[in-house]
C-alpha positions as semicolon CSV with decimal commas, in nm:
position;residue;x (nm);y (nm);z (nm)
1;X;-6,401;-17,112;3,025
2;X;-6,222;-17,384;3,211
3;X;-5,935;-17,352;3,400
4;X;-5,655;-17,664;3,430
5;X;-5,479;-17,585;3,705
6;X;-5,107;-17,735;3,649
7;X;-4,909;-17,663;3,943
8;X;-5,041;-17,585;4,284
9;X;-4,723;-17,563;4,460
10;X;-4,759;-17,441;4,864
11;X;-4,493;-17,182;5,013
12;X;-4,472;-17,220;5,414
13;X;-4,232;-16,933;5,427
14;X;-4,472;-16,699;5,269
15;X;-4,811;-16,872;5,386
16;X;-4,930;-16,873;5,037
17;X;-5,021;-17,111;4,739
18;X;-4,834;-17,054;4,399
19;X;-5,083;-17,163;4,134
20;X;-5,042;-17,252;3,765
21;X;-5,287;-17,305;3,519
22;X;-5,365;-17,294;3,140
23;X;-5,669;-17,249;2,939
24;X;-5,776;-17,287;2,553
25;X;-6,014;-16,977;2,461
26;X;-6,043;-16,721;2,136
27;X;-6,040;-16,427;2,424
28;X;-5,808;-16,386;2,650
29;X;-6,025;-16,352;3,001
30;X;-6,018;-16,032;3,260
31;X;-5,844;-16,103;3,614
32;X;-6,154;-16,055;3,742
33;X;-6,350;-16,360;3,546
34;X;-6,006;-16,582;3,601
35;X;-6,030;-16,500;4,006
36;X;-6,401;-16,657;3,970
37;X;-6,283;-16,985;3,769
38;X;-6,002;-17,045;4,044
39;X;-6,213;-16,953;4,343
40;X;-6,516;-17,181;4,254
41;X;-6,244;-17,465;4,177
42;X;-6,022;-17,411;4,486
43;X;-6,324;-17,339;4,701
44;X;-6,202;-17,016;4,839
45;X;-6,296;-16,620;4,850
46;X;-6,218;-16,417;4,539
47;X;-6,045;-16,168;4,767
48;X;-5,787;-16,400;4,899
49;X;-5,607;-16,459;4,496
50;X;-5,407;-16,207;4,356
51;X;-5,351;-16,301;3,934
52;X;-5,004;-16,219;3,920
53;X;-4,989;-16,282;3,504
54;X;-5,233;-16,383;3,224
55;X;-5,000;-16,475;2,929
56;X;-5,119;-16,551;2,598
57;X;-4,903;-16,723;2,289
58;X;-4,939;-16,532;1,912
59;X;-5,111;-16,773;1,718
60;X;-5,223;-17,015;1,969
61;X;-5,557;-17,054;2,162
62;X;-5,348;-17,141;2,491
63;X;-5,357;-16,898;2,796
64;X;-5,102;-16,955;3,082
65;X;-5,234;-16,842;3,423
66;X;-5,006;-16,726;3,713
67;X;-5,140;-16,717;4,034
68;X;-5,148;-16,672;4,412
69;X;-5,363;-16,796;4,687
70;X;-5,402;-16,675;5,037
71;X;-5,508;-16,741;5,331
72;X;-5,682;-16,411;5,418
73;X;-5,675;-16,065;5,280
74;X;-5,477;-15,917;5,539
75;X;-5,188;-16,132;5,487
76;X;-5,223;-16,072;5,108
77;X;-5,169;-15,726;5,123
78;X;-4,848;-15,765;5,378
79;X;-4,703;-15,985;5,147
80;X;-4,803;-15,881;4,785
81;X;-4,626;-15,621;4,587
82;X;-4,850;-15,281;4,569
83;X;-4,881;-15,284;4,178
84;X;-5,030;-15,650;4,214
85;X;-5,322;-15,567;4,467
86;X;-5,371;-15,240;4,255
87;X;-5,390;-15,420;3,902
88;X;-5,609;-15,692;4,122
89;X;-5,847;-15,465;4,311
90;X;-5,779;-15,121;4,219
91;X;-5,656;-14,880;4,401
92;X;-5,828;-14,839;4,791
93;X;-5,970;-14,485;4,841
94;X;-5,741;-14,357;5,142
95;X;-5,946;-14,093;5,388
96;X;-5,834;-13,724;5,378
97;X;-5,820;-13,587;5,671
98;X;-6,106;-13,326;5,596
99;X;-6,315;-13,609;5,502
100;X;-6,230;-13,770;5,884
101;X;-6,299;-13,482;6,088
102;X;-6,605;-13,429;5,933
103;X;-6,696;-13,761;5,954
104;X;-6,614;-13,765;6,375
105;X;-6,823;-13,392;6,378
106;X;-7,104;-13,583;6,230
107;X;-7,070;-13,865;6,469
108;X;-7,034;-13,627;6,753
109;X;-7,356;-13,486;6,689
């Protein structure tokens, strides 16, 4: 699978690349295996893009790629819309508070 990236357009207001790209493939490919392809070609960490759409055409091999490229994770996730980062990386496992205080018991000890 090879990615052409189209459009690689950068937003100063948002501190953020917009990418573009297309593909020709039988399959259409997981976010996860498109995040690869545009990290080894842009050179940066998988956790800084967010695949915003994978669109495919009926009857056609061609796969349009939207995507989005940050600088860091923590500005992803100020920016970035919650169902993105939880179709992208799932959903984050927040700490009950039973699970903290007997975490800082165990620490305490």
């Amino acid at each position: 699978m090879h990615l052409n990236i189209i459009e690689n357009t950068k937003n100063e207001l948002l501190k953020r690349h917009e990418i573009k790209a297309s593909l020709e493939d039988k399959k259409i490919p997981s976010k996860e295996e498109v995040r690869k392809n545009l990290s080894a070609q842009l050179n940066v960490p998988e956790e800084n893009i967010a695949i915003i759409k994978i669109k495919s055409s009926f009857g056609r091999n061609t796969i349009s790629v939207s995507a989005r490229q940050y600088a860091n994770k923590e500005e992803m996730k100020k920016i970035e819309n919650k169902h993105i980062m939880k179709r992208n990386f799932g959903e984050e496992k927040k700490e009950t508070v039973k699970e903290a205080t007997e975490v800082k018991a165990e620490e305490a000890k």
